[in-house]
C-alpha angles and dihedrals in degrees: 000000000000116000084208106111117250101270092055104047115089112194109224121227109257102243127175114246141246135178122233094195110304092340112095112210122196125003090097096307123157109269107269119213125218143176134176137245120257095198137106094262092210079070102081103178098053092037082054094051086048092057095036089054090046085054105049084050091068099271110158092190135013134209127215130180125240110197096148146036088249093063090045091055089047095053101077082064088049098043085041089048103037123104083212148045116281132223112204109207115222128188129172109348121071091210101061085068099050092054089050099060093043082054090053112267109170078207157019134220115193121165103214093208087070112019096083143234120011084251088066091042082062098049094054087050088056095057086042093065090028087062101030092239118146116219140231116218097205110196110191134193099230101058111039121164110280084233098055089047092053088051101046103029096231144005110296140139101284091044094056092044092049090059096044086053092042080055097044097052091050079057098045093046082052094051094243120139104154098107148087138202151250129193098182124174126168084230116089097207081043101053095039096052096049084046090057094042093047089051097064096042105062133005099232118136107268123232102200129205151150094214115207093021098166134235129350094274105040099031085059091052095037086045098044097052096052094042093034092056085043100050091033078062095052090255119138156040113199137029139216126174104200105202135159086247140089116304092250102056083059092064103045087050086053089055103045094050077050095050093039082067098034091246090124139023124191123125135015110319107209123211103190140164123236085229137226140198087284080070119112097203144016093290096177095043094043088040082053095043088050100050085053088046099056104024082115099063114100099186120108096249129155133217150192130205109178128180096205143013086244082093103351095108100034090058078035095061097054098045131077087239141021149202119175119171124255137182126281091023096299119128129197108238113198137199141204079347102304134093114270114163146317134265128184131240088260104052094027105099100036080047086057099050095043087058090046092058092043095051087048100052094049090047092053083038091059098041092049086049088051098044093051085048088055094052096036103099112248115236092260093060 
């Protein structure tokens, strides 16, 4: 049972679950967090820095699309190369699907309004099984079946759920079960509502997203608010931000909305003021120093960066590691909640970074420590 009081605790959808690759999605895993390549996929070696950039960002899975023959024959170098399990992206043609999981896709993406026939449906499904990749039935907004926009007038929730059960049932007669869903829409009301829908009418694992979200800026709002309604409810297993920016800031924007609801914890999580004229020191410039500091820290550690003492040791007191601003160019620095000892302007930032590697450090240490204690044989064995 959480120790987490009642207001804080959110109580995840039971969902089945699948493996893309190594990662396992639903059944109570932790939220994974994906984005997709921009790059030509034919060109191996700066699809490949994509994915190794998105990776190093945190992605757990990456995406990458497969419009050509060519893609598809440079996949089996990508999948080979990458430190993560690859989607390959298929519209439109139902071969290009078939030659990426014999070329070693963990996983396919079809989206059912635009990959054909049942029949080629089916065969997908058979290289599916043939090549032990799961599936994502991505229902999108945008390109609904002509039918199911006939019958509804127009895209909305039940239309889009209506086509992700049509898809499910062509799986299940085919005794396939390895996949999981997406209902996206660009419209916040309308994604939320499908996703709500979809989640109490079947029990696969969910991939949520507000596809063409927009910019950096308004696709992370746009994007914050949807997910953020769906995962505060308990729905959802996987994530995806769709935004008009570099892959990577894709994924840092993923795990923030996750660590903003204590889904997910990796990296330095950062409490900080906005700051006034009460601040005794360049809140915004040293808050911005320190995230490109420590982006390479992997460790779940929190901090605070406050201006003043008017809430410095409060946020202090419920964060690894503290800064609240003090008087002449001298700062209170704070640790495990309590006051430990003081740093200047000058040395404040470069002081900070040197106690979150070290934190970090001593955190992998003990759980190394731990980790070797559980696997080494106890004297009755």
């Amino acid at each position: 049972m959480s120790s987490a009081p009642e207001y804080r605790q959110i109580l995840r959808r039971k969902s089945r679950q699948i493996f893309v690759g190594s990662v396992p999605v639903g059944g109570g895993a932790p939220i994974s967090v994906q984005t997709m390549t921009n790059t030509l996929t034919h060109d191996v070696k700066g699809t490949l820095a994509q994915i190794l950039k998105s990776a190093e960002a945190g992605a757990d899975i990456v995406r990458v699309s497969c419009p050509d023959e060519a893609s598809t024959a440079a996949l089996k170098e990508i999948v080979r190369e990458s430190p993560v399990p690859i989607v390959a992206d298929i519209h439109f043609h139902y071969k290009r699907a078939i030659e990426a999981a014999e070329a070693g896709a963990a996983c396919l993406r079809i989206n059912p309004g635009n990959i054909g026939s049942e029949q080629r449906v089916r065969d997908v499904i058979k290289a599916a099984k043939d090549y032990n990749c799961s599936m994502r039935i991505g229902v999108n907004a945008g390109s609904l079946e002509r039918d199911l926009l006939e019958q509804f007038g127009e895209p909305n929730p039940a239309a889009m759920v209506e086509s992700a059960r049509r898809h499910i049932r062509i799986l299940e007669d085919n005794d396939f079960f390895n996949f999981k869903i997406s209902v996206k829409a660009s419209d916040v009301f309308l994604a939320v509502a499908a996703y709500q829908e979809l989640a109490e009418a079947c029990d696969y694992p969910l991939h949520l997203g507000i596809t063409e979200a927009g910019g950096l800026r308004g696709g992370t709002v746009k994007s914050s608010i949807g997910l953020g309604m769906l995962l505060w409810s308990g729905i959802g297993d996987t994530i995806r931000v769709s935004l008009s920016a570099p892959p990577e800031e894709e994924v840092k924007v993923g795990f923030d909305i996750l660590k903003s609801l204590d889904l997910r914890h990796r990296g330095v999580r950062v409490v900080s003021c906005p700051s006034c004229a009460r601040q005794g020191f360049d809140v915004i410039k040293t808050v911005a120093m320190l995230e490109d500091r420590v982006a390479h820290i992997q460790t779940p550690i929190t901090l605070s960066i406050i201006g003043c003492i008017v809430n410095g040791p409060g946020e202090a007191r419920e964060t690894d590691i503290g800064l609240t601003g003090g008087g002449n160019g001298t700062h209170m620095v704070y640790l495990a909640g309590r006051q430990d000892h003081q740093t200047s302007t000058e040395q404040m930032v470069d002081h900070l970074v040197e106690l979150i590697e070290k934190k970090a450090a001593a955190v992998e240490a003990a759980k190394a420590e731990a980790a070797m204690a559980a696997d080494k044989p106890s004297a009755a064995e």
